[in-house]
N, CA, C and O atoms as a DFTB+ gen file, in Angstrom:
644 C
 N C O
     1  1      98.037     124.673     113.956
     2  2      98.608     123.877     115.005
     3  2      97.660     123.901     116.193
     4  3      97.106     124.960     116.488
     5  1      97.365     122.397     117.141
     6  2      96.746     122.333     118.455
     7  2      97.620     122.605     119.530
     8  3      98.840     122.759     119.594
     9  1      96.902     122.623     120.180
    10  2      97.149     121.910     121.568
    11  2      97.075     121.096     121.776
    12  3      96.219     120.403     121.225
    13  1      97.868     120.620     122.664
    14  2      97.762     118.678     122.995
    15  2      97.039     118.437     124.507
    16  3      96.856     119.424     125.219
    17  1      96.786     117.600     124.796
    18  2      96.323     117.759     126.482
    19  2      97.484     118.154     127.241
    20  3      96.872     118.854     128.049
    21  1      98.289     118.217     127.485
    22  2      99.689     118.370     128.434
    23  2      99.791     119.565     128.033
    24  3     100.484     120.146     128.869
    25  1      99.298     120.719     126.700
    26  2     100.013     122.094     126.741
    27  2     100.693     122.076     125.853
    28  3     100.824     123.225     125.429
    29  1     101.317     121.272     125.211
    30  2     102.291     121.145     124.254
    31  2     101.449     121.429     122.808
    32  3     100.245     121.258     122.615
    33  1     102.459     121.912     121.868
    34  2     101.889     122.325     120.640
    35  2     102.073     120.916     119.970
    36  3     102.972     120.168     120.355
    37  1     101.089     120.518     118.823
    38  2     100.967     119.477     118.122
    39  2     101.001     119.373     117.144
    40  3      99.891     119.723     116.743
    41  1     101.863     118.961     115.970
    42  2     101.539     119.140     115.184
    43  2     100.664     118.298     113.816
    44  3     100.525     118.573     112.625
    45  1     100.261     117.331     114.564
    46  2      99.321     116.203     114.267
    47  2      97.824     116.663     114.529
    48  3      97.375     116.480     115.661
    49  1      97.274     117.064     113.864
    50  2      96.081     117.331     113.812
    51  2      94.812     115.867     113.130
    52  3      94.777     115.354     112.011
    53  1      94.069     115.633     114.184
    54  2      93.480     114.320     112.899
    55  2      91.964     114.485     112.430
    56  3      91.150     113.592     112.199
    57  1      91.815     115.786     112.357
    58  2      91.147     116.109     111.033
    59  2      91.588     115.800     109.840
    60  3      92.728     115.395     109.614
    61  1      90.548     116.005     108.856
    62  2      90.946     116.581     107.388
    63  2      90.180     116.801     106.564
    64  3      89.141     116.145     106.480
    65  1      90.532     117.947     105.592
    66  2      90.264     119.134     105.254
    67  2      89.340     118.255     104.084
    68  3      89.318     117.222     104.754
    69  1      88.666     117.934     103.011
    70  2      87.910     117.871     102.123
    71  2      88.719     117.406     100.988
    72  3      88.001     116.501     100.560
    73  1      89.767     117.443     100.215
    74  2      90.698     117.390      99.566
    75  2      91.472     115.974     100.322
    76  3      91.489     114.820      99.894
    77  1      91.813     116.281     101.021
    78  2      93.011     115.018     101.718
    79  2      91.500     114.011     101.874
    80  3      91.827     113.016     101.227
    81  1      90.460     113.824     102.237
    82  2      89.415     112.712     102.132
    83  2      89.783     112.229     100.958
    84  3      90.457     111.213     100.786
    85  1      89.248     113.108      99.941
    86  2      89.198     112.540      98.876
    87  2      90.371     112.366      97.920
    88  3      90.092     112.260      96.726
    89  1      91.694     112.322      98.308
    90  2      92.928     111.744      97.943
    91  2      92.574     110.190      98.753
    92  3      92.470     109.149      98.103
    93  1      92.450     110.234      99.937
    94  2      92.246     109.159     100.396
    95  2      91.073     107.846      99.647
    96  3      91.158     106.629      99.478
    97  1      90.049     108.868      99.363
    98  2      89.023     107.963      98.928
    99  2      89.419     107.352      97.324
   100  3      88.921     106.321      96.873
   101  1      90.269     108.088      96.691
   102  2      90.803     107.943      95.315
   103  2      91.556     106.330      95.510
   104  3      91.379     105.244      94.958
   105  1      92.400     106.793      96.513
   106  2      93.251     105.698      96.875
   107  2      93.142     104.674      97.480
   108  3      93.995     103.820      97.237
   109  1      91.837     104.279      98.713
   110  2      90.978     103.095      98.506
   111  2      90.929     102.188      97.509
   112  3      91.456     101.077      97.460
   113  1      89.821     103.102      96.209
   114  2      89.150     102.504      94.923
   115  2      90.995     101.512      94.709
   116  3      91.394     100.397      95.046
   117  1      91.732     102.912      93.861
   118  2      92.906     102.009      93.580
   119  2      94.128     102.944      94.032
   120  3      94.214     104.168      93.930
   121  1      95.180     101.898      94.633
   122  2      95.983     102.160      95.960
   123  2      97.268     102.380      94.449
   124  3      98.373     102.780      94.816
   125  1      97.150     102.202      93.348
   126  2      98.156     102.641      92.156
   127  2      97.586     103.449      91.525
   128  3      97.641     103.019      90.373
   129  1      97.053     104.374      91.523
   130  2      96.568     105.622      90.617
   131  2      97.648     106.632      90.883
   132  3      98.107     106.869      92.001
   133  1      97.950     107.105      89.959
   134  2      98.898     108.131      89.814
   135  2      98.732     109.302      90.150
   136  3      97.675     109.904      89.962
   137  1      99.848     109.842      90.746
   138  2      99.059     111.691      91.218
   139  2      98.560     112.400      90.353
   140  3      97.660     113.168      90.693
   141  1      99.092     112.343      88.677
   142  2      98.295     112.994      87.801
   143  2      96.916     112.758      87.645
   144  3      96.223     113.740      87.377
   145  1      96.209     111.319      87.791
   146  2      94.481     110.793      87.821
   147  2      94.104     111.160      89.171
   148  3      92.904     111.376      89.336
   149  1      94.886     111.280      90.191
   150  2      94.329     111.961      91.796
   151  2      94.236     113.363      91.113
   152  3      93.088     113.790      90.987
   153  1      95.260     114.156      90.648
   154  2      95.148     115.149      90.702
   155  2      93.731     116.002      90.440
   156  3      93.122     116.852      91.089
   157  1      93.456     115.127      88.756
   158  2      92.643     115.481      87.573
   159  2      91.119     115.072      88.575
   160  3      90.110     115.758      88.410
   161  1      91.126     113.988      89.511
   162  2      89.767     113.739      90.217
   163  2      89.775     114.884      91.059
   164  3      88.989     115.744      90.663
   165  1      90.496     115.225      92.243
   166  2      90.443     116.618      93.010
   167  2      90.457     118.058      93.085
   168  3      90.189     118.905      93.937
   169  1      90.942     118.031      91.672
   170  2      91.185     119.396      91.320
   171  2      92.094     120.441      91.718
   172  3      91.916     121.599      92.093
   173  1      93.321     119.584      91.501
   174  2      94.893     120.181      92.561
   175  2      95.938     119.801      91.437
   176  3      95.848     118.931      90.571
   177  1      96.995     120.733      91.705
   178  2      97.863     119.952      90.774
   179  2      98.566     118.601      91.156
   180  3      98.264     118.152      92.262
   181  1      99.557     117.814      90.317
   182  2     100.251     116.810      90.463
   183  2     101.290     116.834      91.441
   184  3     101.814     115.776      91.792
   185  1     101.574     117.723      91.826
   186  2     102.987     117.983      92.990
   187  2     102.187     118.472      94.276
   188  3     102.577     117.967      95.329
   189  1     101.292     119.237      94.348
   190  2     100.215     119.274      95.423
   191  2      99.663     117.544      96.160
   192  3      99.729     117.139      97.320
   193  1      99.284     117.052      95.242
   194  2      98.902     115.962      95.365
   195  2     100.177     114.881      95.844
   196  3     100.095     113.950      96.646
   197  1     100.840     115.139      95.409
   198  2     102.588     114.354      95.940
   199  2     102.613     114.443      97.220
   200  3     102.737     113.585      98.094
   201  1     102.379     116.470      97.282
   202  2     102.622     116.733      99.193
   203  2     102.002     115.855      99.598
   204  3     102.420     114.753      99.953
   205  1     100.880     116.265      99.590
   206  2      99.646     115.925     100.664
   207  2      99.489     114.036     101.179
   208  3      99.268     113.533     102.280
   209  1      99.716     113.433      99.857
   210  2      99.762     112.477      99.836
   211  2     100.923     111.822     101.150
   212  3     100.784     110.890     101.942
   213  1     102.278     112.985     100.875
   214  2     103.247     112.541     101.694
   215  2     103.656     112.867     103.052
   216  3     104.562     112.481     103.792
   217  1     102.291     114.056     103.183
   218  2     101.734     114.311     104.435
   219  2     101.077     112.995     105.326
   220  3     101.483     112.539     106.395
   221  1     100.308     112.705     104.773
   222  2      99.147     111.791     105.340
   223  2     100.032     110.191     105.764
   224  3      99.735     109.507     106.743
   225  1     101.104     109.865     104.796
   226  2     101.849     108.662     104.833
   227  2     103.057     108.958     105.936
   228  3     103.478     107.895     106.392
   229  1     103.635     109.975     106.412
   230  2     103.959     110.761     107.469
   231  2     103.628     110.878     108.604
   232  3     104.372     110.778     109.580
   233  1     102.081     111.178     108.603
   234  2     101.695     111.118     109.437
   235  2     100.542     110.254     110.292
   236  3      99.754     110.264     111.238
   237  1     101.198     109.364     108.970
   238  2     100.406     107.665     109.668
   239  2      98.939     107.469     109.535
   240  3      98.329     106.409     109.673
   241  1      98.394     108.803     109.208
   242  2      96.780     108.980     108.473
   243  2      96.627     107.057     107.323
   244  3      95.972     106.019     107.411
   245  1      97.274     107.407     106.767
   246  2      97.236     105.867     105.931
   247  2      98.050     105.320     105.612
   248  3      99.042     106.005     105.859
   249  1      98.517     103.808     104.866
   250  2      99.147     103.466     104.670
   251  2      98.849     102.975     102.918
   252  3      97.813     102.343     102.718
   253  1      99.504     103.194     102.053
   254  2      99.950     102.049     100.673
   255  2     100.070     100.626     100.756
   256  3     101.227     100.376     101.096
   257  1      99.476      99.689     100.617
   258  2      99.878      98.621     100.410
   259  2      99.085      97.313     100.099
   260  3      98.041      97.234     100.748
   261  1      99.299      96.421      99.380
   262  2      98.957      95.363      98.555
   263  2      98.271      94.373      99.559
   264  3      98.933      93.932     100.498
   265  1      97.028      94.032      99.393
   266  2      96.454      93.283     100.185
   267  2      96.334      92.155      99.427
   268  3      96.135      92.198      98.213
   269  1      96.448      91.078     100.103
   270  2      96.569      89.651      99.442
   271  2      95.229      88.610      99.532
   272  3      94.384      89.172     100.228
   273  1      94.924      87.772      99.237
   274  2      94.572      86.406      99.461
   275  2      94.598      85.422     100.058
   276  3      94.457      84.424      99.351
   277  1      94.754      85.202     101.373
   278  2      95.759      84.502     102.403
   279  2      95.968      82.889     101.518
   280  3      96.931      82.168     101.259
   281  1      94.741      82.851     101.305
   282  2      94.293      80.916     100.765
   283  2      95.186      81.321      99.272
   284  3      95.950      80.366      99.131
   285  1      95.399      82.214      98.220
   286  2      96.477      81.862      96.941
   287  2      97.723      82.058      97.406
   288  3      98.536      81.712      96.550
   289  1      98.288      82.506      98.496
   290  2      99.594      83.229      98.705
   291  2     100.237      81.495     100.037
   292  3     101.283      81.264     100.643
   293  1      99.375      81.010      99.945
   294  2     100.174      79.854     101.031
   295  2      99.417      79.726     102.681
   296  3      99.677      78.925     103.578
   297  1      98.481      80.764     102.647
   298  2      98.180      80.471     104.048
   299  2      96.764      79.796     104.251
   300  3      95.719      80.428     104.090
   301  1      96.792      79.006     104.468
   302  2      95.837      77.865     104.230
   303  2      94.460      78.137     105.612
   304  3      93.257      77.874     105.600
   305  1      95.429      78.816     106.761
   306  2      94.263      78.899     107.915
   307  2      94.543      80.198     108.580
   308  3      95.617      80.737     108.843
   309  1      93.153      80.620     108.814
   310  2      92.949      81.929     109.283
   311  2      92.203      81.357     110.453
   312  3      91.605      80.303     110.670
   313  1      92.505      82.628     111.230
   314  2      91.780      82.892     113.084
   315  2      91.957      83.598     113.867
   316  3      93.005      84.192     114.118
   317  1      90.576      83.676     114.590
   318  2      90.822      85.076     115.313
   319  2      90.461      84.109     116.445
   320  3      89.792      83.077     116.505
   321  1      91.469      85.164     117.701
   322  2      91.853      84.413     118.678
   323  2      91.256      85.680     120.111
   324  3      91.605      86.858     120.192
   325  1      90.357      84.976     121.015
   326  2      90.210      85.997     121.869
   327  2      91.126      85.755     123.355
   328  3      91.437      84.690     123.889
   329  1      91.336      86.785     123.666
   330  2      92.540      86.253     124.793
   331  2      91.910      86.902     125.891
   332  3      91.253      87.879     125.529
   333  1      91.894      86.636     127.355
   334  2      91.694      87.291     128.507
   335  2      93.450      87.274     129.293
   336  3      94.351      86.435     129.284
   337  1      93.333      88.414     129.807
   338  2      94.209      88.611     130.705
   339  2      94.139      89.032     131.916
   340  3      93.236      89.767     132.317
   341  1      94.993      88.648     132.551
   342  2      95.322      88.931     134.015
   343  2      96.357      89.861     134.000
   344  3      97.473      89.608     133.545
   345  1      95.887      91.392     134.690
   346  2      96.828      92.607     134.673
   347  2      97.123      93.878     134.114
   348  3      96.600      94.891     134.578
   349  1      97.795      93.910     133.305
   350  2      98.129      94.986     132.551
   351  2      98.281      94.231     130.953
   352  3      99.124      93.444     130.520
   353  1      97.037      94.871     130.301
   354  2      97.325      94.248     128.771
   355  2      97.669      94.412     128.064
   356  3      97.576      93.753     127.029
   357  1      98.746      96.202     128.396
   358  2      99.586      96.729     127.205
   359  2     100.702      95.862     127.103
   360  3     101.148      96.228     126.016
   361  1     101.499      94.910     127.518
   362  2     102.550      93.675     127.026
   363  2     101.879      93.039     126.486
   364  3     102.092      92.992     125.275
   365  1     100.885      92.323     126.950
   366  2     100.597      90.897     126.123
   367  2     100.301      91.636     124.913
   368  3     101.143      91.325     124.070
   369  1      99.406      92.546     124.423
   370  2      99.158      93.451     122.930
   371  2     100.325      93.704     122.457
   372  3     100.471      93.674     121.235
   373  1     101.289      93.973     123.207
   374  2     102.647      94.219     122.263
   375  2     103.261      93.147     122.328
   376  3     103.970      93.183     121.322
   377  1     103.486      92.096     122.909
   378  2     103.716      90.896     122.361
   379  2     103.397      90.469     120.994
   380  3     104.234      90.238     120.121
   381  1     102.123      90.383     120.873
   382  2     101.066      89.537     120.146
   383  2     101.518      90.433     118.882
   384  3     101.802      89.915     117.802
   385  1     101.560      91.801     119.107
   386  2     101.943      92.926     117.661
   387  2     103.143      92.465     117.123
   388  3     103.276      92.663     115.916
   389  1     104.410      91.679     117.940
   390  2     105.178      91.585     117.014
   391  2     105.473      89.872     116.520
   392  3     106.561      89.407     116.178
   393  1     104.332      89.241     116.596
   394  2     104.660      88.090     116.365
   395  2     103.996      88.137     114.802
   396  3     102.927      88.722     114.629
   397  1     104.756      87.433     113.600
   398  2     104.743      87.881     112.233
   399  2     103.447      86.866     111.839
   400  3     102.990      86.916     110.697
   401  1     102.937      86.036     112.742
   402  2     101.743      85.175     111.712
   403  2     100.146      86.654     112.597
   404  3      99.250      86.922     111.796
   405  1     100.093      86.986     113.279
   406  2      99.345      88.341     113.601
   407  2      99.394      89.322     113.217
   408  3     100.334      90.060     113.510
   409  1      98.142      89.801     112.209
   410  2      98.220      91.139     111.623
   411  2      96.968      91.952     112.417
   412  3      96.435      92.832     111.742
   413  1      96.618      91.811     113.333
   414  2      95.660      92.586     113.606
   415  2      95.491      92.292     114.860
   416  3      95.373      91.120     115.217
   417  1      95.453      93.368     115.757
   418  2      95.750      93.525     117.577
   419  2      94.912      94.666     117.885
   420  3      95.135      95.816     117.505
   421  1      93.672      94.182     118.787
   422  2      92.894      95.067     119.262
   423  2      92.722      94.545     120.766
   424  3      92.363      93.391     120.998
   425  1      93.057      95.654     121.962
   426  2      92.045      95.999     123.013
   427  2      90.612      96.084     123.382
   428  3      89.963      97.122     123.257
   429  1      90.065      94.816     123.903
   430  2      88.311      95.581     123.444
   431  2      87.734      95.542     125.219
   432  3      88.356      95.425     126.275
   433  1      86.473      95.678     124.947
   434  2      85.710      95.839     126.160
   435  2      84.761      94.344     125.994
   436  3      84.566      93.868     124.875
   437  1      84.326      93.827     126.993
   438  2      83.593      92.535     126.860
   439  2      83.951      91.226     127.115
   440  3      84.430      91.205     128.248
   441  1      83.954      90.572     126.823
   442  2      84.231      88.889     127.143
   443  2      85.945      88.463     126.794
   444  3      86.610      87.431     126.877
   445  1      86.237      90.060     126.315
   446  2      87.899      89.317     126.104
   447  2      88.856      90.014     125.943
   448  3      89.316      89.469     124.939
   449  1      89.475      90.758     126.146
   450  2      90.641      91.729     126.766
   451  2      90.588      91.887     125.258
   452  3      89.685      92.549     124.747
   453  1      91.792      91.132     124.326
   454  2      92.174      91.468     123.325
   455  2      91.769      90.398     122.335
   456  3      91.147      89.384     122.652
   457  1      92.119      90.663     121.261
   458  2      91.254      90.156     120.091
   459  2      92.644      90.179     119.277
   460  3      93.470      91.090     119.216
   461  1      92.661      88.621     118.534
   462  2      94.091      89.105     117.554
   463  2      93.804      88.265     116.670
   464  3      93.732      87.091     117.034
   465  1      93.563      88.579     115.319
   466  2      93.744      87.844     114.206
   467  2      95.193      86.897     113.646
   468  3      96.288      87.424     113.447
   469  1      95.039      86.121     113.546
   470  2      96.353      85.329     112.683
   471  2      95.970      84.534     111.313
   472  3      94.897      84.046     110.960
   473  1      97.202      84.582     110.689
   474  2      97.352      83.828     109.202
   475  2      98.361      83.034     109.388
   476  3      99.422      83.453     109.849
   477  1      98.152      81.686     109.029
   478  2      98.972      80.451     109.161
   479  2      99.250      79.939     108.028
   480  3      98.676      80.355     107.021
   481  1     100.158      78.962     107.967
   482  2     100.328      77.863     106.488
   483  2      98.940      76.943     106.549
   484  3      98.083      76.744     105.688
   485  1      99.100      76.350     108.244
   486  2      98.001      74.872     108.074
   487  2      97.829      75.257     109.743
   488  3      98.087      76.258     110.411
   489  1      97.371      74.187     109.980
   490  2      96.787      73.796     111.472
   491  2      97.559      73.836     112.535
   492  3      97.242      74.426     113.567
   493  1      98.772      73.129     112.344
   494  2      99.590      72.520     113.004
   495  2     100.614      74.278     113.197
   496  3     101.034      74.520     114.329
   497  1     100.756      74.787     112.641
   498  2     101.214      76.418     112.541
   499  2     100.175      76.903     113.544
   500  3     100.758      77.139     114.602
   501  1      98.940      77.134     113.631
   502  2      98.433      77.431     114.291
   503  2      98.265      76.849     115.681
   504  3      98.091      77.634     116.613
   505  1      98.298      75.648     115.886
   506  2      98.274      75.021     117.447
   507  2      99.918      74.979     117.985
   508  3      99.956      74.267     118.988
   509  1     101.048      75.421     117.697
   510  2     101.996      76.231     117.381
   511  2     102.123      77.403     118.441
   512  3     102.510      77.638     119.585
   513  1     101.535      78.000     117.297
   514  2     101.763      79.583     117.826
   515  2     100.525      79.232     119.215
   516  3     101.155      79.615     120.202
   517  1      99.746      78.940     119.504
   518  2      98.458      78.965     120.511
   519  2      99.354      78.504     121.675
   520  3      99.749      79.189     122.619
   521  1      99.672      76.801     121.340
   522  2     100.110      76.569     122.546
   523  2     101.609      76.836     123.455
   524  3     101.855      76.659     124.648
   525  1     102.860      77.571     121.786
   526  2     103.811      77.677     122.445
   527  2     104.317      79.109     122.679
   528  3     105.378      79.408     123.227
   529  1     103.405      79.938     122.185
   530  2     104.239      81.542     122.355
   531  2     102.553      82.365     122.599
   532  3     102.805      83.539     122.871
   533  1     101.509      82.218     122.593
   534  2     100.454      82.820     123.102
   535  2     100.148      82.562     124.293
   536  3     100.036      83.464     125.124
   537  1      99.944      81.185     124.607
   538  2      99.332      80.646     125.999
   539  2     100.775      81.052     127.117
   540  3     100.592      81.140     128.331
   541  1     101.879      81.223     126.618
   542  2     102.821      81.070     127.204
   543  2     103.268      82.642     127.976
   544  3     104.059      82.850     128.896
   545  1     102.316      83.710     127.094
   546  2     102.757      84.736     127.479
   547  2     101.991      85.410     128.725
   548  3     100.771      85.576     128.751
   549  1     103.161      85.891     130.082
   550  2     102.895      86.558     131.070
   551  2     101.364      87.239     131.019
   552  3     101.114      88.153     130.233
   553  1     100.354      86.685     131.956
   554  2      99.347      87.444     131.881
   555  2      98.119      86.615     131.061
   556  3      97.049      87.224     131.040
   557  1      98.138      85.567     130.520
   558  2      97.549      85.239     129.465
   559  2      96.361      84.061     130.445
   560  3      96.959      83.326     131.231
   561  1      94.874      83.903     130.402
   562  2      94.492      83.548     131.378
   563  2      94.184      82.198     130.475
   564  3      94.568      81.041     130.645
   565  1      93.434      82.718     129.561
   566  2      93.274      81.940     128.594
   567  2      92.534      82.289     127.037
   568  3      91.991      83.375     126.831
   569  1      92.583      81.559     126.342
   570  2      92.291      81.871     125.171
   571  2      91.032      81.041     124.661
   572  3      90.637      80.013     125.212
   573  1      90.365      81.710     123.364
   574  2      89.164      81.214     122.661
   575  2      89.687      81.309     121.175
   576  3      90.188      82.391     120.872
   577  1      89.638      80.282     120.162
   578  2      89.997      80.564     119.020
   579  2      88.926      80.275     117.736
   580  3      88.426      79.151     117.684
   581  1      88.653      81.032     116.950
   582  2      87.650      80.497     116.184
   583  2      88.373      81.007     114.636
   584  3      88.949      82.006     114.203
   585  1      87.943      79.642     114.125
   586  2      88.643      79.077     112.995
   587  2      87.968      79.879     111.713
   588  3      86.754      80.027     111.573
   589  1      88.625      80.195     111.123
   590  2      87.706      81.314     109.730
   591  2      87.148      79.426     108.729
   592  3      87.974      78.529     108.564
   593  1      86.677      79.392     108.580
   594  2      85.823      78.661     107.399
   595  2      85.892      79.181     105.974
   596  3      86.286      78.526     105.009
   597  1      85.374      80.693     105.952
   598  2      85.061      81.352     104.938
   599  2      85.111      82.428     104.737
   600  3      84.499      83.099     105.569
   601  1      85.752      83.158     103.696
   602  2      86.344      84.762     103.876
   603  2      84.979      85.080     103.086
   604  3      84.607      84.713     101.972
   605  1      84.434      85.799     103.942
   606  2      83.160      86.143     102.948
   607  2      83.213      87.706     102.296
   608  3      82.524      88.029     101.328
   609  1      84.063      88.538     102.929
   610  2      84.108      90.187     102.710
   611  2      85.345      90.531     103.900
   612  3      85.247      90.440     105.124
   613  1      86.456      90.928     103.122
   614  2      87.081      91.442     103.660
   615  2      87.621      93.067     101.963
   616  3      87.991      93.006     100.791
   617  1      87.277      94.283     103.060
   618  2      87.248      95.341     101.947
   619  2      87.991      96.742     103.048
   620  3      87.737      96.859     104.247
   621  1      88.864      97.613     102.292
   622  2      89.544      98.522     103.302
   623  2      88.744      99.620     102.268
   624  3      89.419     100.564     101.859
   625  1      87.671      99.543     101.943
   626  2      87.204     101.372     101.321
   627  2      86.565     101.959     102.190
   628  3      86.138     102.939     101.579
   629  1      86.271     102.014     103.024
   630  2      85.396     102.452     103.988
   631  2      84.923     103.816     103.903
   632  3      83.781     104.260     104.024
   633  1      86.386     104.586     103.596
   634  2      85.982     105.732     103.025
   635  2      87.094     107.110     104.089
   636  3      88.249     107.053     104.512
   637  1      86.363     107.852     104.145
   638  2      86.781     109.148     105.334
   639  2      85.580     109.300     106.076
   640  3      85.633     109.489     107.292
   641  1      84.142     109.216     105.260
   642  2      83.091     109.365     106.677
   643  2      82.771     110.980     107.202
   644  3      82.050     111.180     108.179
């Protein structure tokens, strides 16, 4: 157990140990491998591998889940949208987090406060969401949107590092 900055004990530590990497890295390759083929790659048993696994999903270290195709599944247009704001940009980011065509909400440094990806059906979905619930939100100075063309590499293995 840490310390937290305030003094308080933590029990979120975001290290990890050599073993939990490489559960992780197992589960990259493929996000359905069974704890018995994690196990047999790490060298732990099958219920070890359960914990740990249900450690890390706990504690928000990673997540399980099925990544799609936007263009076979119905969504015809992708874009990332740069926004400047005026103020405080923790609302407009939590705005933008819970609107369901945005999967991806970042804070950055540079030419544009926040950065938010969206997935649409078509066009008209997208000039939509821009002109009636983005531009509209408190703080919002203005926006830059650039239209995906072409998914050239999108990959979550990255690894542990």
């Amino acid at each position: 157990m840490r310390r937290a900055q305030n003094g308080t004990r933590s029990t979120a530590d975001p290290r990890l140990d050599d073993i939990s990497k490489a559960i992780i890295e197992v589960l990259q390759v493929d996000g359905r491998a069974s704890y018995a083929a994690i196990a047999k790659e790490v060298g732990l048993s099958e219920a070890a591998i359960r914990q740990r696994v249900q450690r890390l999903l706990d504690a928000g270290i990673m997540q399980i889940v099925a990544v799609t195709d936007p263009i076979q599944v119905g969504f015809r247009r992708q874009a990332m949208i740069g926004i400047r704001v005026s103020g405080d940009l923790g609302p407009v980011g939590d705005a933008l987090a819970e609107m369901p065509e945005v999967d991806y909400v970042v804070t950055t440094a540079g030419s544009f406060d926040i950065l938010a990806e969206v997935v649409c059906e078509d066009d008209e979905q997208l000039l939509d969401l821009l002109s009636s619930r983005i531009r509209q939100l408190d703080g919002v100075v203005s926006t830059e949107t650039f239209v995906y063309l072409k998914l050239n590499k999108q990959h979550y293995n990255w690894g542990t590092r």
